[in-house]
N, CA, C and O of each residue as an XYZ file, in Angstrom:
356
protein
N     -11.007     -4.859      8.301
C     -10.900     -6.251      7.922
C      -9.611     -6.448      7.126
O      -9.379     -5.655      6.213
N      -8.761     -7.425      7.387
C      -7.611     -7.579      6.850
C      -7.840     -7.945      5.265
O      -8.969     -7.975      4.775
N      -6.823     -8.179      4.628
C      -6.754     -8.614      2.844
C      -6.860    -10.192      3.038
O      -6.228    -10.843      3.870
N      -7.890    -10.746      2.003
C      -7.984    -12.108      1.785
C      -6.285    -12.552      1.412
O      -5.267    -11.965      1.044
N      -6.617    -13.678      1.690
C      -5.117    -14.616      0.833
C      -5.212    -14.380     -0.915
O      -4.194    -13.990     -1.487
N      -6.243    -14.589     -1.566
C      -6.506    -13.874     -2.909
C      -5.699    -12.645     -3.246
O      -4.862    -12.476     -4.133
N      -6.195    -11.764     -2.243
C      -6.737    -10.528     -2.785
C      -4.660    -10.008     -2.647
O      -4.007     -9.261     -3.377
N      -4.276    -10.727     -1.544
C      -2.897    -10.893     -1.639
C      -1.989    -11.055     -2.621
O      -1.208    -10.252     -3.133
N      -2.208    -12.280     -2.831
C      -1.603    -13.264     -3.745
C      -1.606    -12.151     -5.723
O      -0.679    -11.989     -6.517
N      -3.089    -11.662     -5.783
C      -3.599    -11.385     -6.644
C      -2.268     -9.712     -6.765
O      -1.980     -9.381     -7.915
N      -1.655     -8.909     -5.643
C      -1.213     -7.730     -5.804
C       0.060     -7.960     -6.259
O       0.661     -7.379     -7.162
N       0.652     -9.455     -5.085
C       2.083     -9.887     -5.303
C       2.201    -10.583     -6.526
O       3.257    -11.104     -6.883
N       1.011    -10.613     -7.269
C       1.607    -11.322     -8.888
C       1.919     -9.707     -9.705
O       2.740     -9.528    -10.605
N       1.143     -8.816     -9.184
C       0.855     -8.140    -10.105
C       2.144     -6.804    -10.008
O       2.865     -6.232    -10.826
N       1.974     -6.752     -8.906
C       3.379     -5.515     -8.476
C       5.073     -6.347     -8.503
O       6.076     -5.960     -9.102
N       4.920     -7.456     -7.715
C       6.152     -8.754     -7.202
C       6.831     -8.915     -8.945
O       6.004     -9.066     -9.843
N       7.988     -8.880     -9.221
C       9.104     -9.934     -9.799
C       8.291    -11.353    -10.182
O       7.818    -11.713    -11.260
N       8.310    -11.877     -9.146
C       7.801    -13.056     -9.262
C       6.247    -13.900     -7.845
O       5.816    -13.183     -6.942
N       5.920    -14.856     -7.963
C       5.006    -14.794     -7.331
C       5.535    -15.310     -5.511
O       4.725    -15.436     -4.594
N       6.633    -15.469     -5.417
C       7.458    -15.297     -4.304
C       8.073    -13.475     -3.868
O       8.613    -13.289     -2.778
N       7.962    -12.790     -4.453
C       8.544    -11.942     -4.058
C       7.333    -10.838     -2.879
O       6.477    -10.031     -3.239
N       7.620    -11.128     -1.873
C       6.881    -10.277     -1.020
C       7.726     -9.208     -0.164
O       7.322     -8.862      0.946
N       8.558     -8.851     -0.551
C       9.803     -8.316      0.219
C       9.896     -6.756     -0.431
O       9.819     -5.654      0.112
N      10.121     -7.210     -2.009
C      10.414     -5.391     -2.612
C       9.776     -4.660     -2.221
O       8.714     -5.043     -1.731
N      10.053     -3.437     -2.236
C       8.866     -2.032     -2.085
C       7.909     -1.463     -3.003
O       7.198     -0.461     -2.919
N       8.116     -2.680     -4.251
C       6.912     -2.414     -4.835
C       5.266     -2.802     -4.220
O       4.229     -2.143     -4.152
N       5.681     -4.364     -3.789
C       4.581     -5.014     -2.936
C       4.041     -4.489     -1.569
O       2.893     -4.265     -1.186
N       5.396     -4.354     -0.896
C       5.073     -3.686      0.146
C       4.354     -2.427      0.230
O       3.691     -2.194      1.240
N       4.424     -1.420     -0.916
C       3.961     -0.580     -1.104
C       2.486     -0.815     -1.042
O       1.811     -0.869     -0.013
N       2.010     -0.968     -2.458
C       1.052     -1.875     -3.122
C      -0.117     -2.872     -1.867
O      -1.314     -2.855     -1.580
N       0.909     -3.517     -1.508
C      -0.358     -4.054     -0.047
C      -0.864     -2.601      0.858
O      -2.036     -2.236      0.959
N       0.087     -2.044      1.341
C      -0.268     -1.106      2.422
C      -1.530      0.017      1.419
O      -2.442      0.727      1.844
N      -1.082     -0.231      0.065
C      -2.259      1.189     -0.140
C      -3.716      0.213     -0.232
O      -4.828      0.703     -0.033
N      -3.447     -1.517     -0.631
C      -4.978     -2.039     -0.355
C      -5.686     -1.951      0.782
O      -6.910     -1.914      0.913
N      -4.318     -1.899      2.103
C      -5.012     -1.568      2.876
C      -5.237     -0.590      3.760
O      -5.540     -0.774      4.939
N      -5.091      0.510      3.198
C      -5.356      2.231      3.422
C      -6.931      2.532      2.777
O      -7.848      3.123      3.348
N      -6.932      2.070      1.725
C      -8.447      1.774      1.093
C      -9.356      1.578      1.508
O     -10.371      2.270      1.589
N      -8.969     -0.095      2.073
C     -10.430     -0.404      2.823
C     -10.266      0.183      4.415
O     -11.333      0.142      5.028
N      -9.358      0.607      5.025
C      -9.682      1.336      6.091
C     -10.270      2.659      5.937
O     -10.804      3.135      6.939
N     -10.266      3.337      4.860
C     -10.667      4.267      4.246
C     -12.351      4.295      4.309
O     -13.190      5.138      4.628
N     -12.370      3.283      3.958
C     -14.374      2.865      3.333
C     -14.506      2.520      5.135
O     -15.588      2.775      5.665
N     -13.530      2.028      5.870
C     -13.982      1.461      7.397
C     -14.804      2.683      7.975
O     -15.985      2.588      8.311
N     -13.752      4.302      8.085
C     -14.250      5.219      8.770
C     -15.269      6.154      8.146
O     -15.711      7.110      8.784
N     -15.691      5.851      6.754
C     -16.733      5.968      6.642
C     -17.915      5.837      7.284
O     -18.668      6.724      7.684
N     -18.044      4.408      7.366
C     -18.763      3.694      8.148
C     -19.211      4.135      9.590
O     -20.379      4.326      9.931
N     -17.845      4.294     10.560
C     -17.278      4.376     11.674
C     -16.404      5.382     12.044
O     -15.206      5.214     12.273
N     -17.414      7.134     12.142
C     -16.207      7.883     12.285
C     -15.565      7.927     13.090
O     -14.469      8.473     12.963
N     -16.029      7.281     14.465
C     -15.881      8.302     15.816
C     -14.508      6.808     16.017
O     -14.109      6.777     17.181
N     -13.918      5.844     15.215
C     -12.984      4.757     15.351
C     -12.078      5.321     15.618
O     -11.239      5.051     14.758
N     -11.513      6.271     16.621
C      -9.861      6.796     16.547
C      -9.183      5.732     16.878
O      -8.121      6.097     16.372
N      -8.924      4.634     17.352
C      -8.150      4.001     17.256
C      -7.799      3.234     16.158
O      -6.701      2.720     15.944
N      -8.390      3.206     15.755
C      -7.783      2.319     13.948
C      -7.481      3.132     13.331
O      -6.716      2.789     12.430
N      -7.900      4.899     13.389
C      -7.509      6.049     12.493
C      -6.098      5.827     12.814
O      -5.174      5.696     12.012
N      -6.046      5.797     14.261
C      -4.160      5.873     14.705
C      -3.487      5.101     13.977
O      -2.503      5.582     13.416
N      -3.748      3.982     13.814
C      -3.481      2.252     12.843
C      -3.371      2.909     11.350
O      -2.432      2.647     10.599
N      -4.200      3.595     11.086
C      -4.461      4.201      9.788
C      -3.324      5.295      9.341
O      -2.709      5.365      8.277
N      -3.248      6.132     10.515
C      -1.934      7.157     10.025
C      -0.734      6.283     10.486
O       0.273      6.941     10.224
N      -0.478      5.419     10.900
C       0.347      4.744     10.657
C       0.886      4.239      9.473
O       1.758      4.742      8.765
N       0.338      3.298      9.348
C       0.280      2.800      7.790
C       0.713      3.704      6.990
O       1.816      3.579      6.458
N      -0.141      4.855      6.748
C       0.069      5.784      5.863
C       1.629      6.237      5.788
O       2.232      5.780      4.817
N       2.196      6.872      6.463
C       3.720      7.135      7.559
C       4.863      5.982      6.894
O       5.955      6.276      6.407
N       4.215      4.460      7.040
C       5.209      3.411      6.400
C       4.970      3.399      5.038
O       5.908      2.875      4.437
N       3.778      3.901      4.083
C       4.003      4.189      3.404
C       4.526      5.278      2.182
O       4.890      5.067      1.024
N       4.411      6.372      2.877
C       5.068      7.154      2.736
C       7.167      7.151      2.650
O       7.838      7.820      1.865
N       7.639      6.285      3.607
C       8.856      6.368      3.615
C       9.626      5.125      2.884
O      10.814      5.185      2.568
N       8.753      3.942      2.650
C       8.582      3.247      1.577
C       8.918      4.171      0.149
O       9.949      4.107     -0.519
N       8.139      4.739     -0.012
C       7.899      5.599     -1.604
C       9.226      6.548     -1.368
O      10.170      6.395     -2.143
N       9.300      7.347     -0.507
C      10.983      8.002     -0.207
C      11.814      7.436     -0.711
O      12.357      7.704     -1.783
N      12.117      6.163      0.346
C      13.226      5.098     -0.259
C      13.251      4.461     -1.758
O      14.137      3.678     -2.101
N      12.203      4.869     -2.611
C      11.835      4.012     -3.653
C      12.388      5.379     -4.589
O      13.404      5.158     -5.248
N      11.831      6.674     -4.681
C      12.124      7.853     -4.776
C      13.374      7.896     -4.765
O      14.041      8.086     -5.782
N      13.707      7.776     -3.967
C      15.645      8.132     -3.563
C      16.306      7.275     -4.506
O      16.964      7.853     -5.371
N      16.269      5.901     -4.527
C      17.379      4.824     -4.986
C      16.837      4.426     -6.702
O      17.595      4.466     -7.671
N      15.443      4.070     -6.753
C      15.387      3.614     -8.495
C      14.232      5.030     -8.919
O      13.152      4.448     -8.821
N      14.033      5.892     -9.153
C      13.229      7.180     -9.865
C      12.070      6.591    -10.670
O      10.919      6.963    -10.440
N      12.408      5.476    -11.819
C      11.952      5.028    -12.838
C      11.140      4.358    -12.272
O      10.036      4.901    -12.310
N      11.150      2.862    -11.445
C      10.716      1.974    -10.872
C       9.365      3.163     -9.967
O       8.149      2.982    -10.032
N       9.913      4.057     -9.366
C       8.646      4.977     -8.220
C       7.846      5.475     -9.347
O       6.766      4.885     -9.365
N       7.980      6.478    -10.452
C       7.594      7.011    -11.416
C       6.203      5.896    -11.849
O       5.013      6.180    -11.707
N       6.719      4.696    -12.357
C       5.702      3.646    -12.295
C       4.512      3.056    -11.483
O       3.321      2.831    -11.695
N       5.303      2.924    -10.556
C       4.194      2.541     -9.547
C       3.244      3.297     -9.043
O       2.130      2.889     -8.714
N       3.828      4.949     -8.923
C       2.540      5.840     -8.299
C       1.800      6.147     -9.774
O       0.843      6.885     -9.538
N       1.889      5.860    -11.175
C       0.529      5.331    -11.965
C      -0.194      4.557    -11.662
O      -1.422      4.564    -11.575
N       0.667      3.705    -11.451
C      -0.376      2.465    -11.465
C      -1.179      2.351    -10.241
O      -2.181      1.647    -10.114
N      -0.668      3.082     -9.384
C      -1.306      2.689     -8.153
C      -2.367      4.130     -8.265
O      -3.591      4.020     -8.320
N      -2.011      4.785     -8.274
C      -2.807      6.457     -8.782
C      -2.900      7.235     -7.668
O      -3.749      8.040     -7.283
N      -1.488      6.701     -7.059
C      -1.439      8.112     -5.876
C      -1.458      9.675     -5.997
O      -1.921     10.445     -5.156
N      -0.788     10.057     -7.367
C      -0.169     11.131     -7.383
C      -1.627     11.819     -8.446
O      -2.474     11.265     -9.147
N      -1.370     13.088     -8.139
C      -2.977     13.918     -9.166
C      -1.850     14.698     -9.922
O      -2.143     15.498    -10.811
C-alpha cells in the first residue's frame, strides 16, 4: 500500500529544508525507508509475493546509492540522518 498524503507531507516537514522541498536526499531517502517498512510488514503477511520482493530490492538498491551519494559529498548531513532514521546498528 502506498504512503498517505499525511504520512508524506508529515516526513517532508520533518527530513525537507522546508515544506516544499521534496527533491534533497534527505527526503528522498526518508520516503523510500517509509516505504521499505511497510513492504517489510507486506511480506510478512505474504511470503510467497516475489514480485513486490523484486519492487522491494529495488527500492532498497535506490536507496542505498542515495546514502552513497549523501556519504560521498556532505559526511555530516549522512552521519545524521542514518540516526535518525536508525539504519545503522
Amino acid at each position: 500500500m502506498p504512503l498517505t498524503k499525511d504520512s508524506k507531507t508529515e516526513i517532508i516537514a520533518k527530513f525537507g529544508a522546508n515544506e516544499m522541498d521534496t527533491g534533497s536526499s534527505e527526503v528522498q531517502i526518508a520516503l523510500l525507508t517509509a516505504r521499505i517498512t511497510d513492504l517489510t510488514e507486506h511480506f510478512k503477511l505474504h511470503p510467497k509475493d516475489h514480485h513486490g520482493r523484486r519492487g522491494l530490492l529495488k527500492l532498497v538498491s535506490k536507496r542505498r546509492h542515495l546514502l552513497n551519494y549523501l556519504q560521498r559529498t556532505e559526511e555530516e548531513r549522512y552521519r545524521k540522518l542514518i540516526t535518525e532514521l536508525g539504519l545503522r546498528k
